[in-house]
C-alpha positions in Angstrom: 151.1 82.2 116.3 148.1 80.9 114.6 145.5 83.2 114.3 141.7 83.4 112.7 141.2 86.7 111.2 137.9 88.1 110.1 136.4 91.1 108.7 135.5 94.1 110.4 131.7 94.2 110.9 129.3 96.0 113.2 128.7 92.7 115.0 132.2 92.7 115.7 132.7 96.5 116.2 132.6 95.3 120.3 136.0 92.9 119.4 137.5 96.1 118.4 136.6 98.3 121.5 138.1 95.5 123.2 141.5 95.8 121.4 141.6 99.7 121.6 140.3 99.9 125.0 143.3 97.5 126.1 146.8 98.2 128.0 148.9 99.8 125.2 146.5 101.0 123.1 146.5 105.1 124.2 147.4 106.6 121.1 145.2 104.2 119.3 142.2 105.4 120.8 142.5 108.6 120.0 143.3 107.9 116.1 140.5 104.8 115.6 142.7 104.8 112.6 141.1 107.5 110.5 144.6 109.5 110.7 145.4 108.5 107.1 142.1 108.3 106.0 141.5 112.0 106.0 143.6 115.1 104.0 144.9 117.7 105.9 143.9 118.4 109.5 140.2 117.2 109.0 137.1 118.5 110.1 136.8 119.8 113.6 134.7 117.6 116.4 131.5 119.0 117.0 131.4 121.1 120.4 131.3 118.9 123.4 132.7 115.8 121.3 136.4 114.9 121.8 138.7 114.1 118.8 139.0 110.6 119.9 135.2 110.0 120.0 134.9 111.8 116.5 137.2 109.1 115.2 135.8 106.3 116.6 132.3 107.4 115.4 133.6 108.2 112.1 135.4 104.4 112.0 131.9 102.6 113.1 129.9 105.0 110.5 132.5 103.6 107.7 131.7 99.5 109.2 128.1 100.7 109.3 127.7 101.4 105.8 130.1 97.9 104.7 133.1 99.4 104.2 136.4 97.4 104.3 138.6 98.9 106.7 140.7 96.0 107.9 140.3 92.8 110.0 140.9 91.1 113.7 142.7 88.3 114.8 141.6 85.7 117.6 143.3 83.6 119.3 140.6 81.4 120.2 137.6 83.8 120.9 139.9 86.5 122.2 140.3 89.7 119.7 144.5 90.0 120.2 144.9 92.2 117.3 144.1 94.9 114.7 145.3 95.6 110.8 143.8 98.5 109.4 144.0 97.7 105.1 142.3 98.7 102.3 142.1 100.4 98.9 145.0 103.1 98.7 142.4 105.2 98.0 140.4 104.9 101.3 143.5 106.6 103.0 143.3 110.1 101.6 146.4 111.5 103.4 149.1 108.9 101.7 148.4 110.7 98.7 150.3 113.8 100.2 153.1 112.1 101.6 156.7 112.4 101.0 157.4 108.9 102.0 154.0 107.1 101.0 152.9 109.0 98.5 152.0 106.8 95.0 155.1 104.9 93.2 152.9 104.4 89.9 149.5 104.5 89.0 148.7 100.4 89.8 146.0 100.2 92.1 147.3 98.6 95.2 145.7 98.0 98.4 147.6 99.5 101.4 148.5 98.2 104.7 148.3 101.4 107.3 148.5 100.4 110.9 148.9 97.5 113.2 147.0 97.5 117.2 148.3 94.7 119.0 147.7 95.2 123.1 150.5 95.1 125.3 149.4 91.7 127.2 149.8 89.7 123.1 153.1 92.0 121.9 156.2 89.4 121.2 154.0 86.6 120.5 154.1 87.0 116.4 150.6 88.8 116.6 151.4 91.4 114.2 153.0 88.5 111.7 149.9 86.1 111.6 147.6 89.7 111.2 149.9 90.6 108.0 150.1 86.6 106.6 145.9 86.7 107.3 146.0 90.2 105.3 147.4 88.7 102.5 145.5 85.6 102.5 142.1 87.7 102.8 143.6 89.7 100.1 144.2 86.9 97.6 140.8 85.4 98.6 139.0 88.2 97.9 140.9 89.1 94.2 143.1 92.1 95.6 146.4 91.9 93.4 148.8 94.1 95.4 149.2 95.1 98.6 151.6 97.9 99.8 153.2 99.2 103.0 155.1 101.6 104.5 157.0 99.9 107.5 159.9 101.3 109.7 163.4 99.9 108.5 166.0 100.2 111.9 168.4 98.3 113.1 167.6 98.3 116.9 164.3 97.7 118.3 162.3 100.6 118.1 159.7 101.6 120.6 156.3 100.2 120.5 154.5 103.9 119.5 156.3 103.9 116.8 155.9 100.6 115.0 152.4 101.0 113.7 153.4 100.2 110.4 155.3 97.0 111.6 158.9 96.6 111.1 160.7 95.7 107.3 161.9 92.3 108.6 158.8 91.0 109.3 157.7 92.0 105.7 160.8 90.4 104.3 160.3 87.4 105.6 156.1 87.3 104.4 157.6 87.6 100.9 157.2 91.5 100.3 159.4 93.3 97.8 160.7 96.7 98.5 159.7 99.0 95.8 160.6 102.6 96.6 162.7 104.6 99.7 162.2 107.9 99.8 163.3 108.3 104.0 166.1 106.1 105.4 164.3 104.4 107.6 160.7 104.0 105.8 160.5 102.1 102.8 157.6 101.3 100.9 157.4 97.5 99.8 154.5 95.4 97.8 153.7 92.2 97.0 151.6 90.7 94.2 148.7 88.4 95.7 146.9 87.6 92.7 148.1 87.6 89.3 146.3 88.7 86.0 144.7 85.3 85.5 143.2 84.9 89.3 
């Protein structure tokens, strides 16, 4: 599927409601993927605000100010998907992980969670997100991005492919570069090279 992916931005925050708010999405809406970008159990919601509304204000803030946090893809004018990227250290929580926490000290971008709704799942949404990542990337003079996906040899249930599935990253090119769980490794690839 061909895809045009763009930036985050609060004039395209309302493309995003569209994609959380979607068939599919639940457990996205609860997370606004800030799950990794906090350490520990994070701060409480204040009284009266839920969890899920804490996160999602707590994602627009981040847009608000310019922050990367990942882009959209359209087909057409219709938002279809989600990839949440950035800096490594944007996502405070992979620090502390036993299966993503750092292989070396080279700064890498990482790749943290996919939304696709259910109505564009199976159409290679998720692929054209990760090839647009890693063209943004090289545009924008990142020189290595890094994920975590889920490595199993039957389909595994939607909820649980956030981080997308190894075969998909084998086939954009990625290298796997550590495995520190069976089923999760962590793979890179280099997008730029010294001289880009």
């Amino acid at each position: 599927m061909k895809l045009t992916i763009h930036k985050l931005t609060p004039a395209r925050w309302p493309d995003l409601e569209a994609i959380f708010e979607s068939k599919g999405c639940s457990v996205a809406r609860g997370c606004w993927c800030m799950y990794y970008r906090r350490s520990g159990k994070g701060n409480r919601p204040p009284e009266g605000v839920s969890r899920a509304e804490a996160n999602k204000l707590a994602l627009k803030s981040l847009v608000d100010a310019g922050t990367f946090t990942g882009v959209i893809g359209y087909r057409g004018n219709v938002p279809v998907g989600w990839l949440s990227f950035g800096p490594r250290e944007d996502y405070a929580k992979l620090a502390k992980s036993p299966v993503m926490k750092p292989v070396d000290a080279q700064p890498v971008w990482s790749i943290v969670c996919f939304v696709v709704p259910a109505e564009h799942r199976g159409r290679g949404v998720a692929r054209a997100l990760l090839d647009g990542a890693v063209a943004w990337a090289k545009a924008h003079g990142v020189r290595l991005l890094e994920a975590y996906p889920v490595d199993k040899p039957d389909r595994a249930s939607d909820d649980t492919m956030w981080f997308g599935a190894k075969r998909m990253y084998d086939a954009a090119g990625f290298d796997e570069v550590a495995r520190r769980k069976p089923t999760r490794p962590v793979v890179r690839i280099r997008v730029a090279g010294p001289r880009d």
